[in-house]
C-alpha positions as a printed NumPy array, in Angstrom:
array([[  0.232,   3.768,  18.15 ],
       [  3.536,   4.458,  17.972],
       [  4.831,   1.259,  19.035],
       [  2.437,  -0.863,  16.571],
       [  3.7  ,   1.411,  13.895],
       [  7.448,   0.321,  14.735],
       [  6.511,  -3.085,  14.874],
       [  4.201,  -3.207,  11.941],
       [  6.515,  -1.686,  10.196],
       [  9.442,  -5.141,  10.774],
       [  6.659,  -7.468,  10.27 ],
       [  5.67 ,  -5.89 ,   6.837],
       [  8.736,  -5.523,   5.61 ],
       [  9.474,  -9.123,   6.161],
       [  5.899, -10.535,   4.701],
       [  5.117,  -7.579,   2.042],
       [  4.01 ,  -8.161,  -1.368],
       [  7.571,  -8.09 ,  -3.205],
       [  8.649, -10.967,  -0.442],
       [  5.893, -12.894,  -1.548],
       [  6.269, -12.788,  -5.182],
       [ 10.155, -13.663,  -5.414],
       [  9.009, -16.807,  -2.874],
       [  6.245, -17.531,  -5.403],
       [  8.474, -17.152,  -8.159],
       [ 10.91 , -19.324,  -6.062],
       [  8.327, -21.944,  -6.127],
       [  7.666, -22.263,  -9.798],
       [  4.488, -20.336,  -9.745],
       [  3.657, -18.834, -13.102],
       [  3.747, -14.846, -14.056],
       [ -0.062, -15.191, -14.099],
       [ -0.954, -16.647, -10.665],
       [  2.065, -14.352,  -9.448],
       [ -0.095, -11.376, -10.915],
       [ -2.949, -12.456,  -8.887],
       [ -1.33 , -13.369,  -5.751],
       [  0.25 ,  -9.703,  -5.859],
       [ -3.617,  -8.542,  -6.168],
       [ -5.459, -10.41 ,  -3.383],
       [ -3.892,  -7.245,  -0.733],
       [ -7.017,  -5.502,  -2.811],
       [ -9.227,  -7.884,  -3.754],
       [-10.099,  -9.348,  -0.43 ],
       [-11.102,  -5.71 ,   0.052],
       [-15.221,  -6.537,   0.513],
       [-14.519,  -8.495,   3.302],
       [-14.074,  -5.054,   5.223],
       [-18.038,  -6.   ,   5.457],
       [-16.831,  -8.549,   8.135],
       [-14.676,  -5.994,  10.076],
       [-17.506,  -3.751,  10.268],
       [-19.99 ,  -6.369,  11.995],
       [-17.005,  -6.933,  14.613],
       [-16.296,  -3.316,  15.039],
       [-20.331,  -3.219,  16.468],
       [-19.304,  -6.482,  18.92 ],
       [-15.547,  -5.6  ,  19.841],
       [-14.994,  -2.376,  18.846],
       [-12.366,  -0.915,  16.457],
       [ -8.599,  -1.218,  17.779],
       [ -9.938,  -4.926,  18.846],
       [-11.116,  -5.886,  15.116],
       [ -8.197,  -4.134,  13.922],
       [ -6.172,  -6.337,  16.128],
       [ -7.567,  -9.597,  15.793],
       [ -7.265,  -8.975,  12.06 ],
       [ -3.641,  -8.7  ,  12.174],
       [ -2.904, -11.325,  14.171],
       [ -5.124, -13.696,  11.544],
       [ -3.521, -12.275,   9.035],
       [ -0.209, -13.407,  10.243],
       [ -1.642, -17.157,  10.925],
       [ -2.137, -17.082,   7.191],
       [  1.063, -16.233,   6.185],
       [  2.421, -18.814,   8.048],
       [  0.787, -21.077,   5.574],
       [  3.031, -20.619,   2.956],
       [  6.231, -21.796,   4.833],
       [  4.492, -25.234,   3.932],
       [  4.763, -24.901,   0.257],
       [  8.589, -26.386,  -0.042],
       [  7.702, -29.236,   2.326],
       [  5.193, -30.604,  -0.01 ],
       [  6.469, -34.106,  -0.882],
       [  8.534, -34.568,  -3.624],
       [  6.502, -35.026,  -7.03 ],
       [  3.532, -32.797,  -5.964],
       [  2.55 , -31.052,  -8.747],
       [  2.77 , -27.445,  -9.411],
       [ -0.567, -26.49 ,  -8.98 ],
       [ -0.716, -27.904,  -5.489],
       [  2.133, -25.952,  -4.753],
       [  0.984, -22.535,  -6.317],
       [ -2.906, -23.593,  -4.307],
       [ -0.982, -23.642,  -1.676],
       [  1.19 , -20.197,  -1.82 ],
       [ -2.025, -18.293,  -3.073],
       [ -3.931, -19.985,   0.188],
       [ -1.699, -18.378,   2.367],
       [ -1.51 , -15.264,   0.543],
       [ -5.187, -14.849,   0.097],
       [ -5.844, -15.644,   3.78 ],
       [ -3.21 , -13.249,   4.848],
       [ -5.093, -10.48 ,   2.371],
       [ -8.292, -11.16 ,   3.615],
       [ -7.901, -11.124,   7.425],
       [ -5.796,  -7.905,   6.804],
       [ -8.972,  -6.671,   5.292],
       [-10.924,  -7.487,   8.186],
       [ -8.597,  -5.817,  10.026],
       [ -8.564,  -2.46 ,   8.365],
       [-11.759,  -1.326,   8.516],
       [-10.804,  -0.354,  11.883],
       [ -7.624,   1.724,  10.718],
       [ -9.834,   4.984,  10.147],
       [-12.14 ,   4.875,  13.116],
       [ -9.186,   5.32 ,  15.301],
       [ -6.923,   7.322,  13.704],
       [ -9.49 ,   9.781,  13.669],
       [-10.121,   9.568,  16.892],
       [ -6.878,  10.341,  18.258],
       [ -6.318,  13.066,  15.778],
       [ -7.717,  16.937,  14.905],
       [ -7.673,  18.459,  12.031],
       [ -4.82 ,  20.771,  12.161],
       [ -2.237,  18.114,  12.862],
       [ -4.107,  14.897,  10.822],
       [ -1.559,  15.551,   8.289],
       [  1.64 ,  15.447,  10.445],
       [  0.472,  12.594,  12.439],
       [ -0.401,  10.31 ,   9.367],
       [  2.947,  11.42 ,   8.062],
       [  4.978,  10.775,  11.193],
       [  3.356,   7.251,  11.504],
       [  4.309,   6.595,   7.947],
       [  7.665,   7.803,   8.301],
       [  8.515,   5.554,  11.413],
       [  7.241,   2.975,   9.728],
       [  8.585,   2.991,   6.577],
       [ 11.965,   3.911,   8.383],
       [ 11.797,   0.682,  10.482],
       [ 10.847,  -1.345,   7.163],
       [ 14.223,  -0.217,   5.581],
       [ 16.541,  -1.29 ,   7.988],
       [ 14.76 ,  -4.961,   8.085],
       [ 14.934,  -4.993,   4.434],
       [ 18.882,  -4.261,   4.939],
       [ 19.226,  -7.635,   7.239],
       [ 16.927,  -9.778,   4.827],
       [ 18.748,  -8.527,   1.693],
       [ 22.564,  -9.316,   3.838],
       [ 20.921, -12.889,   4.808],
       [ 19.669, -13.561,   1.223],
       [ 23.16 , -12.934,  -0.208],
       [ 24.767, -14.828,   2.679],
       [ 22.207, -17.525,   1.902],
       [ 19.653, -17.408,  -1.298],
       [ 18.374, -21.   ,  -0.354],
       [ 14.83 , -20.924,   0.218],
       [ 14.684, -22.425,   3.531],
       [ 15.881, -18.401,   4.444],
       [ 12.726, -17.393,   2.852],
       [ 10.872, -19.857,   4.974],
       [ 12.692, -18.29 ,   8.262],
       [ 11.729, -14.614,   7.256],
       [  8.181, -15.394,   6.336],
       [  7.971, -17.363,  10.478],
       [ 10.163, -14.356,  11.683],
       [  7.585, -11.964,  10.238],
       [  4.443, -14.002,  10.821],
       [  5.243, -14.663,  14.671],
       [  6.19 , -10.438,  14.83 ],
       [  2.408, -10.009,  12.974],
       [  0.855, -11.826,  15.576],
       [  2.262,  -9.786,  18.832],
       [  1.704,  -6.59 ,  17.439],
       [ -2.29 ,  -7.74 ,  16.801],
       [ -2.387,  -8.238,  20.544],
       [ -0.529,  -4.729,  21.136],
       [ -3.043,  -3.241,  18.618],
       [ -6.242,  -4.742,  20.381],
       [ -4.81 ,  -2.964,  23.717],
       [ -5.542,   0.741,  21.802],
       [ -8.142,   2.517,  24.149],
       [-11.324,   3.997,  22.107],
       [-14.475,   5.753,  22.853],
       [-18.037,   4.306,  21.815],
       [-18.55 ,   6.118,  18.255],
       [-16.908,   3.552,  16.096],
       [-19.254,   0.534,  17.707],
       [-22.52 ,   2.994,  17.364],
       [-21.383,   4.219,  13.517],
       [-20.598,   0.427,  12.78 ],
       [-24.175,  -0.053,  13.453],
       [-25.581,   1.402,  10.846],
       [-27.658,  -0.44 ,   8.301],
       [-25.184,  -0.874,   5.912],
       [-27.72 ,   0.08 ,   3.099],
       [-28.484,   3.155,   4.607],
       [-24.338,   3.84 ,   4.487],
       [-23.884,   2.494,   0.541],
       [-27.09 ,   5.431,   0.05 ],
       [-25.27 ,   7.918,   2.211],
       [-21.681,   7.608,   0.387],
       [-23.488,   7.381,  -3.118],
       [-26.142,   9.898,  -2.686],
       [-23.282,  12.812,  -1.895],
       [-21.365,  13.568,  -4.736],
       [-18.232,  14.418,  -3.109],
       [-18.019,  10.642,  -1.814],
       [-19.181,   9.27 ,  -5.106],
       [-16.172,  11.045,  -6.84 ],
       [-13.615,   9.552,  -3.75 ],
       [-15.026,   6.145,  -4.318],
       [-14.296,   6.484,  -7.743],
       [-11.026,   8.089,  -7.007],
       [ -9.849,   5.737,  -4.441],
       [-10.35 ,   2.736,  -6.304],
       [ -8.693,   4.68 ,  -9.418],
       [ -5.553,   5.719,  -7.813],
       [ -4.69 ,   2.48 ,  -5.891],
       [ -5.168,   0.68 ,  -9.124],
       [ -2.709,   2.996, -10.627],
       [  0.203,   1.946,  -8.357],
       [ -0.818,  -1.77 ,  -8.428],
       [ -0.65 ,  -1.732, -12.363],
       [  2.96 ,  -0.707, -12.038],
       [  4.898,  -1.701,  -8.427],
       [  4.016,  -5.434,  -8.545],
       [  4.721,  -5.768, -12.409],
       [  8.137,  -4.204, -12.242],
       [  9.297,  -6.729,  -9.405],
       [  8.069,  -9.538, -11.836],
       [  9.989,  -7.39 , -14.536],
       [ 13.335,  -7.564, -12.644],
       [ 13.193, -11.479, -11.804],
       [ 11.938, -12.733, -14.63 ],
       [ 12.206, -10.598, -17.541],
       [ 15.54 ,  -9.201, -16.535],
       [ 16.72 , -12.427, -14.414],
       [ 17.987, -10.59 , -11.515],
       [ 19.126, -12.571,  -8.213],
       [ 16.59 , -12.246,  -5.331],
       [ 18.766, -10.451,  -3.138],
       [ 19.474,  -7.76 ,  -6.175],
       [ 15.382,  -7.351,  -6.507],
       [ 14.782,  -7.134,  -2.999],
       [ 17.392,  -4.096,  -3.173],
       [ 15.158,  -2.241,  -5.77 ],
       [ 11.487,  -2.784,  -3.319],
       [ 14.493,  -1.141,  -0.954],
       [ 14.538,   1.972,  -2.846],
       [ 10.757,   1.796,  -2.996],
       [ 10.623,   2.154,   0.854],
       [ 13.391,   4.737,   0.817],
       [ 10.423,   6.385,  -1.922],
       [  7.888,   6.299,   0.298],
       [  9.781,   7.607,   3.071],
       [ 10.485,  10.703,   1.434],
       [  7.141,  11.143,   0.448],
       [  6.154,  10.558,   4.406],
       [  8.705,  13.345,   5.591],
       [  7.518,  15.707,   2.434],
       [  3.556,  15.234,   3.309],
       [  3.876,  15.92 ,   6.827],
       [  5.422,  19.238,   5.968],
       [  3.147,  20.222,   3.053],
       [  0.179,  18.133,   2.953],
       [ -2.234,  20.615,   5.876],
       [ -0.896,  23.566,   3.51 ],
       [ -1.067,  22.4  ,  -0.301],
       [ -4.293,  19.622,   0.517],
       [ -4.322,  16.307,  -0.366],
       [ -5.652,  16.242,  -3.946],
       [ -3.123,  18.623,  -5.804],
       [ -1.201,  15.805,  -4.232],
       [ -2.903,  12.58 ,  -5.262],
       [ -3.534,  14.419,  -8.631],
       [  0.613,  14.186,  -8.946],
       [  1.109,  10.873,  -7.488],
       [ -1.192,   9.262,  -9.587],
       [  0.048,  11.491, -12.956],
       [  3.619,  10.371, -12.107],
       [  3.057,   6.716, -11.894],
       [  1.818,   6.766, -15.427],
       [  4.995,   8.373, -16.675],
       [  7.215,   5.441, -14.41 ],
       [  4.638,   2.785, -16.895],
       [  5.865,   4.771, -19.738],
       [  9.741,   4.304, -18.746],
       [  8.697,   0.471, -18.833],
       [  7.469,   0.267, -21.931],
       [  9.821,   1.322, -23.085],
       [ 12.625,  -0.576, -20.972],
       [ 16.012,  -1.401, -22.966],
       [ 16.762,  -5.072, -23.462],
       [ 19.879,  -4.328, -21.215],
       [ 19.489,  -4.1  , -17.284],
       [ 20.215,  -0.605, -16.434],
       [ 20.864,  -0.043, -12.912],
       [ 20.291,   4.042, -12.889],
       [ 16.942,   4.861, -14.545],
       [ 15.354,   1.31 , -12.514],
       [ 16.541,   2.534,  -9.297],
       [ 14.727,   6.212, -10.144],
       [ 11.78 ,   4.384, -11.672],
       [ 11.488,   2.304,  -8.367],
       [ 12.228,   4.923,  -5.772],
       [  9.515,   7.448,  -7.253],
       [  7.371,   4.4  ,  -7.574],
       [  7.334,   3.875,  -4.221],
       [  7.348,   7.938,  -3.441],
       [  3.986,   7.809,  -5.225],
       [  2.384,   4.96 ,  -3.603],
       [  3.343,   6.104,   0.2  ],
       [  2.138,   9.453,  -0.998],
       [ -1.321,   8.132,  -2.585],
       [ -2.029,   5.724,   0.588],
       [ -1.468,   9.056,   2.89 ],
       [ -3.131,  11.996,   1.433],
       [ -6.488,   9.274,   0.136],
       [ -6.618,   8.456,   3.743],
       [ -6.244,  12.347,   4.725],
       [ -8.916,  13.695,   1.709],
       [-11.141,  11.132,   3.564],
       [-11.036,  11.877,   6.859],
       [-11.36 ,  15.757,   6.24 ],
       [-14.528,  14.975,   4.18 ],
       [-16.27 ,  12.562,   6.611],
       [-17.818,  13.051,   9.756],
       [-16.952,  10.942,  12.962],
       [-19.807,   9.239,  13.308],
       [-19.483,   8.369,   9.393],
       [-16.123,   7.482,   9.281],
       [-16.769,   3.491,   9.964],
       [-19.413,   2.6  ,   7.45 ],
       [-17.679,   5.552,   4.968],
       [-14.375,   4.001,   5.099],
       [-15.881,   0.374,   4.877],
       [-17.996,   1.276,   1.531],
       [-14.736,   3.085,   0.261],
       [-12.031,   0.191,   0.866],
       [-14.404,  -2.593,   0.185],
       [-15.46 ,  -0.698,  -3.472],
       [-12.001,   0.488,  -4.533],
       [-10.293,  -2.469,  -2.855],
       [-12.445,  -4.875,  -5.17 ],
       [-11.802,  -2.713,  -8.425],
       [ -8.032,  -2.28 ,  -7.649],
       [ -7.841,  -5.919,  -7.471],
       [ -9.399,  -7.104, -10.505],
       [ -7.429,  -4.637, -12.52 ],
       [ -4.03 ,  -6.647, -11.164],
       [ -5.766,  -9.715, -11.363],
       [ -8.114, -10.025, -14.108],
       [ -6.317,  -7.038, -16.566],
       [ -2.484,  -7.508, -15.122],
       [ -2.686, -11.239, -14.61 ],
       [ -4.71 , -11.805, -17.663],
       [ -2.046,  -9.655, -19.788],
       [  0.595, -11.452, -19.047],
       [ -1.213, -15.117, -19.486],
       [ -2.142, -14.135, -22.955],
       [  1.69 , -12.81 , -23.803],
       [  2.962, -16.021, -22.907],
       [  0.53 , -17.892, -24.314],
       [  1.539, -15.913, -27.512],
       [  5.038, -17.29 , -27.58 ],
       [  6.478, -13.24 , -26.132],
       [  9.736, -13.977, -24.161],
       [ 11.992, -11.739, -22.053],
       [ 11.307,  -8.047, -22.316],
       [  9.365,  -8.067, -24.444],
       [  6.314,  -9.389, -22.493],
       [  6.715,  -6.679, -20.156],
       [  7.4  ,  -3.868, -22.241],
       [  4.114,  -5.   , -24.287],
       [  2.491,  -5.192, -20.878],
       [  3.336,  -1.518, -19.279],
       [  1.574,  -0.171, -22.886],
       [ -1.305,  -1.367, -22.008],
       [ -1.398,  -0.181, -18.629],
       [ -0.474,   3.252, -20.021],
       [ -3.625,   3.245, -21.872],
       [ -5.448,   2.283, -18.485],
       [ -3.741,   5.337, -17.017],
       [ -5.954,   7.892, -19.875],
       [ -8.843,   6.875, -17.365],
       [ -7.397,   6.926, -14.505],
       [ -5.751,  10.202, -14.386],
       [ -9.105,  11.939, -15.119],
       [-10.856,  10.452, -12.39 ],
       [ -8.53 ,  11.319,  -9.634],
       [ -8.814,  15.088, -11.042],
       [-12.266,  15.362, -10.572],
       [-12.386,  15.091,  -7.213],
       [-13.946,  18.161,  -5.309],
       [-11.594,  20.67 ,  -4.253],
       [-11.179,  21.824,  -0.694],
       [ -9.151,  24.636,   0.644],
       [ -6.173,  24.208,  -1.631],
       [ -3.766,  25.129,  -3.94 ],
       [ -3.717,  24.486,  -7.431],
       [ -1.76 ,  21.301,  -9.068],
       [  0.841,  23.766, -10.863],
       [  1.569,  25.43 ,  -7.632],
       [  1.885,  21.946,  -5.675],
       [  3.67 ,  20.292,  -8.213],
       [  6.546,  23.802,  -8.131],
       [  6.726,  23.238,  -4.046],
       [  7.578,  19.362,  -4.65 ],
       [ 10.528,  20.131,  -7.038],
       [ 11.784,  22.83 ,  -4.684],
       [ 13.048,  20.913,  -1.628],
       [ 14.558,  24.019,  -0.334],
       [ 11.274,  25.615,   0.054],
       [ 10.02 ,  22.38 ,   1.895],
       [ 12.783,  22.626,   4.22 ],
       [ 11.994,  26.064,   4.885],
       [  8.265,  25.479,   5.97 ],
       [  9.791,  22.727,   7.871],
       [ 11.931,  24.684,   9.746],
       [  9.206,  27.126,  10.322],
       [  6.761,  24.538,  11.906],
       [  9.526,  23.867,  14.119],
       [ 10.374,  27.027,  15.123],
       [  6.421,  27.53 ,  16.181],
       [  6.419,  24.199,  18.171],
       [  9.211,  25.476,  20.58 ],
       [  7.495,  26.446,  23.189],
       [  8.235,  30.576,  24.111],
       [  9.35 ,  30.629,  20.016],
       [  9.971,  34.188,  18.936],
       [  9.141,  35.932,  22.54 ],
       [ 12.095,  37.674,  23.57 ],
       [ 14.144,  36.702,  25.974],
       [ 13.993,  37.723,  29.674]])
């Protein structure tokens, strides 16, 4: 696992969603279709149905790998888009870039289902946290460098024939590391919970309230970041006209966000719990939308960069501790058909409020005759008003053992007291710590 998250981790950052956008952009494609290309990563999400009939045939690290290494097929797709010949029109060109980019979502969908089943398997309770955390953290770690080379080769050269060799680089990567995914040994319990009328698991999540309110919350927290994260890149490029090499340098700080948020979680996440958590992630994304909407004309590079590296704090943090509420709620031989309902639900929802709300926004503002900031601005007020329902849901989720919000929230703005319990977890990992010596 810790290989595929290393690898993963080059391949994303050379195919993830900001890449995709600035190559759409690239290509003429329109805020609107951008908005919806941006939200196919969660709209695709009911095709987790798919992943869980092959998790009963192949089992889970297999689906899991296969969908990877489809996903990457897709992608390669859009290297076409440019070679269209001259005097295609633009909406064969955008059909094409959102072809690739929905088949890329989708077989990542079918793909994911299996994330869950074997995470959990190769993980307890005490240490869920810390693993999820350290897997993040390599990840995201590995994701930052790449970024560095892409962002040095797009200055060197901005032409999009560099995008084309980034998306191939990325795409061939995507495909090995499906193969070294499918390799991932596994017992039987993900095939025999994958085999469960899938009914009987919609009645089992919906008849508990606990999983009710994490469906709910699920979907309402990973709409949260995709109403802001997305929108901002657009924001830079097109409202601000920044080069693509400047915006990639902002999803940079996002990374370096969501690093931080890795290293942070696997120190306090098994003591504070992961809803105080996901209560502040989610609360603090709505105050980034508010720094939007209220943007200044004028580019400013200090407040951005903040806005975009506790963006991406908040999204690494929401992705980690959702995943970590789930699997200390769910039992193993739930966890397939749980995590199936969950994604495939909150996936769909997630992705219709980029889509239908975000993309539909911005349609309408242009449509209206709003230029430069000012559709954006307009745009991140409405989302704000999205974020009065969203908040709410995500805080009435059903506590576990765990501290309060206020509490939480004091440990995250005292990083000495992180580094503290850091140093204390290490100090009880050393083997013959505190025995004296002989």
């Amino acid at each position: 696992m810790r290989r595929f998250a290393l690898l993963n981790g080059v391949s994303v950052a050379l195919l993830m969603d900001s890449m995709l956008i600035l190559y759409a952009i690239r290509n003429g494609v329109g805020d609107a279709a951008v908005a919806v290309l941006a939200s196919f990563i969660h709209l695709t999400m009911p095709l987790v149905l798919v992943g869980k009939a092959l998790i009963a045939r192949i089992g889970a690290a297999r689906t899991w790998g296969l969908g990877w290494f489809l996903r990457s097929v897709s992608a390669a797709i859009l290297i076409v888009a440019p070679f269209l010949p001259a005097g295609t029109p633009q909406w064969a060109i955008t059909a094409v870039i959102l072809l690739g980019g929905f088949g890329f979502a989708a077989f990542r969908a079918v793909g994911l289902v299996g994330n869950s089943p074997v995470i959990g398997e190769i993980t307890g309770g005490g240490d869920r946290g810390r693993f999820l955390s350290g897997n993040w953290v390599r990840a995201t770690l590995t994701q930052v460098l790449t970024l560095l080379g892409v962002i040095a080769l797009l200055q060197y050269a901005s032409e999009t024939w560099m995008f084309q060799i980034v998306i191939g680089v990325g795409a061939g990567l995507g495909m090995y590391v499906g193969l070294v995914l499918s390799r991932v040994p596994e017992s039987d319990v993900p095939r025999r919970s994958a085999r469960k009328p899938l009914p009987e698991v919609f009645r089992r999540v919906w008849g508990v309230p606990r999983m009710r309110k994490l469906l709910f919350a699920w979907a309402a927290s990973f709409g949260a970041f995709t109403l802001v994260i997305p929108f901002a890149v657009i924001t830079l490029k097109n409202g601000y006209g920044l080069s693509d090499h400047q915006a990639l340098s902002f999803t940079l700080l996002t990374l370096l966000g969501g690093t931080m948020a890795s290293l942070v979680n696997g120190v306090v996440a098994d003591h504070v719990g992961p809803r105080p958590l996901l209560i502040i992630y989610v609360t603090a994304l709505a105050a980034i939308a508010g720094y939007w909407a209220i943007a200044p004309e004028v580019f400013l590079l200090l407040p951005t960069g903040v806005a975009f590296f506790f963006a991406g704090y908040c999204k690494f943090g929401i992705l980690a501790v959702s995943n970590h509420y789930f699997l200390d709620v769910t039992d193993e031989s739930d966890r397939v058909g749980s995590s199936m309902i969950l994604r495939a639900t909150s996936g769909a929802v997630a992705g219709l409020i980029g889509s239908v709300l975000g993309g539909g926004i911005l349609g309408a503002l242009n449509s209206m005759g709003l230029v430069g900031m000012d559709i954006y601005r307009t745009y991140f007020r409405v989302a704000i008003v999205a974020f009065a329902v969203i908040v709410p849901v995500v805080r009435a989720l059903d506590r576990l053992e765990e501290w309060s919000v206020r509490r939480a929230a004091g440990l995250l703005l005292r990083p000495w007291r992180i580094l503290a319990m850091r140093r204390e977890a290490r100090r009880r990992e050393t083997p013959g710590a505190g025995q004296p010596a002989r």
